[in-house]
VOGU-3710 file (C-alpha; in Angstrom, 3 decimals, decimal comma):
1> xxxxxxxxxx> -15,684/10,054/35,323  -12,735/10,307/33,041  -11,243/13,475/32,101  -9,947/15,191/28,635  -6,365/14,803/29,942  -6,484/11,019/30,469  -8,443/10,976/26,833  -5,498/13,530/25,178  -2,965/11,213/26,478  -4,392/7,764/24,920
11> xxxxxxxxxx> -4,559/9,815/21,875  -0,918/10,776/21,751  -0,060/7,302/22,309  -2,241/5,538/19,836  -1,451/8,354/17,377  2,130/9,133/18,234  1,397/12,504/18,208  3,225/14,953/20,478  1,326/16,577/23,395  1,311/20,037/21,895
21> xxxxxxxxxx> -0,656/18,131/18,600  -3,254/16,886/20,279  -5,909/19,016/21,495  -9,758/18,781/22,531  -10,794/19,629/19,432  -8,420/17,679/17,136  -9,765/15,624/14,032  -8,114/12,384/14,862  -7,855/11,540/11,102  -7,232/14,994/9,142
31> xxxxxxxxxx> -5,045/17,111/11,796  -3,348/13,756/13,437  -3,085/11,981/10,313  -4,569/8,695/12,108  -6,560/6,605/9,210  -7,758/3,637/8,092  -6,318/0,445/9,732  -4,724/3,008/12,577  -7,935/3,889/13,441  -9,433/1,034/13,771
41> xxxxxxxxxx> -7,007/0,157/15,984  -7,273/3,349/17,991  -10,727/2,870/18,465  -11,215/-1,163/19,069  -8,826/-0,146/22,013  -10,762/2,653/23,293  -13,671/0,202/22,955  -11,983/-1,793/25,191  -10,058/0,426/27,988  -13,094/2,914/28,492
51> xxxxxxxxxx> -15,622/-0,132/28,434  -17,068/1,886/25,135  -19,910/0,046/23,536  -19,103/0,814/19,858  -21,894/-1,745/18,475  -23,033/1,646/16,581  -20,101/2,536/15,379  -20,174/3,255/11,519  -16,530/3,284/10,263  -16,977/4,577/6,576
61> xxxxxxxxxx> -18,847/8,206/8,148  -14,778/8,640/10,035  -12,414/7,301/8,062  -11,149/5,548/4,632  -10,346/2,378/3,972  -6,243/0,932/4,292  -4,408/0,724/0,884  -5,358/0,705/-2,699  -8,720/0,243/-4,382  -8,624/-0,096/-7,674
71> xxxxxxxxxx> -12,328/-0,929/-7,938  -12,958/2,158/-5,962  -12,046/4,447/-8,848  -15,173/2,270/-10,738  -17,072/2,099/-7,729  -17,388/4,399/-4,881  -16,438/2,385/-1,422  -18,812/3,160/1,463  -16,291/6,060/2,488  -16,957/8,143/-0,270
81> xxxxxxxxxx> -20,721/8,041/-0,383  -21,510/9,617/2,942  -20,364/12,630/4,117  -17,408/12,782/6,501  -17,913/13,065/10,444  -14,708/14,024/12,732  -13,857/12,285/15,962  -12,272/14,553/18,069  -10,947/13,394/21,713  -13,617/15,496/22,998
91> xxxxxxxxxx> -15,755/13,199/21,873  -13,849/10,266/22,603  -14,241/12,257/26,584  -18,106/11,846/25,833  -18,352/8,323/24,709  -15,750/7,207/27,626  -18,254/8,503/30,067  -20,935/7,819/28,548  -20,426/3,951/27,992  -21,376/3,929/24,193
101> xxxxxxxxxx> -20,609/5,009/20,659  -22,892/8,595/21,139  -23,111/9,529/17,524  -26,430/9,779/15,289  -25,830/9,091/11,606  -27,948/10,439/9,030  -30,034/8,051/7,115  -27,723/6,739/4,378  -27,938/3,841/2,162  -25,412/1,576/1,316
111> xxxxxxxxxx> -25,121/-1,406/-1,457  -25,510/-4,672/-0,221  -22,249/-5,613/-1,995  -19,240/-4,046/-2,155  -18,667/-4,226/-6,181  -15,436/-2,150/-6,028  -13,960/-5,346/-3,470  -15,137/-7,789/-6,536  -13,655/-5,463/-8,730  -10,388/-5,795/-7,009
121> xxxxxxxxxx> -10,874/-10,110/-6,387  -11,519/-9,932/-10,058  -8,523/-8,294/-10,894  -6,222/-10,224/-8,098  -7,622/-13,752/-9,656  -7,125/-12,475/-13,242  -3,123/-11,852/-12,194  -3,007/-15,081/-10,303  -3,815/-17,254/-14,015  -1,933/-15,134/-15,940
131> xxxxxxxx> 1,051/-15,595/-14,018  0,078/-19,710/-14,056  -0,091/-19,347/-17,661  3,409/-18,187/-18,700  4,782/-19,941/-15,536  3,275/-22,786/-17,335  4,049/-22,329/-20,869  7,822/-21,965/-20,235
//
């Protein structure tokens, strides 16, 4: 069995948090300021040092997306159309000894494409042959 210090400790480390930050009850994202990319990180690793099957792990319910999303202010990436759930490290203590991702979603329904991502590719492609164009017509 693990125990909440072990858990606090991997949490300071992944987070960079100090000791006296991170406590039981701790939202990893809004009171440690670990998001997006970070916390995907933080949790692929304590996938793989607690043996944590995290097969039901749903990331837009914990956390938002790394870096812009222009689309996103057209339309709404998975992160913003389900409410919020925290991961504290007393949770993480529960999954660890436990052996798998513990958490029940509520039903929730998400497109099956992510139009603000086209939105962006659009908008990436559409800078791409502009800048051809005037490199181009020089």
């Amino acid at each position: 069995m693990y125990q909440l210090a072990e858990i606090l400790k991997f949490v300071e480390t992944q987070t960079g948090c100090s000791e006296d930050e991170v406590l039981e009850s701790s939202d990893i994202v809004n009171d440690l300021g670990c998001d997006g990319d970070d916390f995907v990180d933080l949790i692929g690793k304590f996938s793989k040092d607690y043996d944590v099957d995290i097969s039901a792990y749903r990331w837009y319910f914990h956390h938002s997306e790394e870096g812009n999303n222009i689309g996103g202010s057209i339309f709404r990436p998975p992160n913003e159309r389900v409410k919020r759930i925290p991961v504290t490290p007393g949770m993480l203590l529960e999954f660890a000894n436990s052996g798998k991702w513990g958490i029940q979603y509520p039903d929730h329904l998400l497109p099956t494409r992510r139009y603000d991502l086209i939105i962006n590719q659009i908008l990436i492609a559409a800078f791409i042959i502009l800048l051809i164009y005037k490199c181009a017509s020089k």
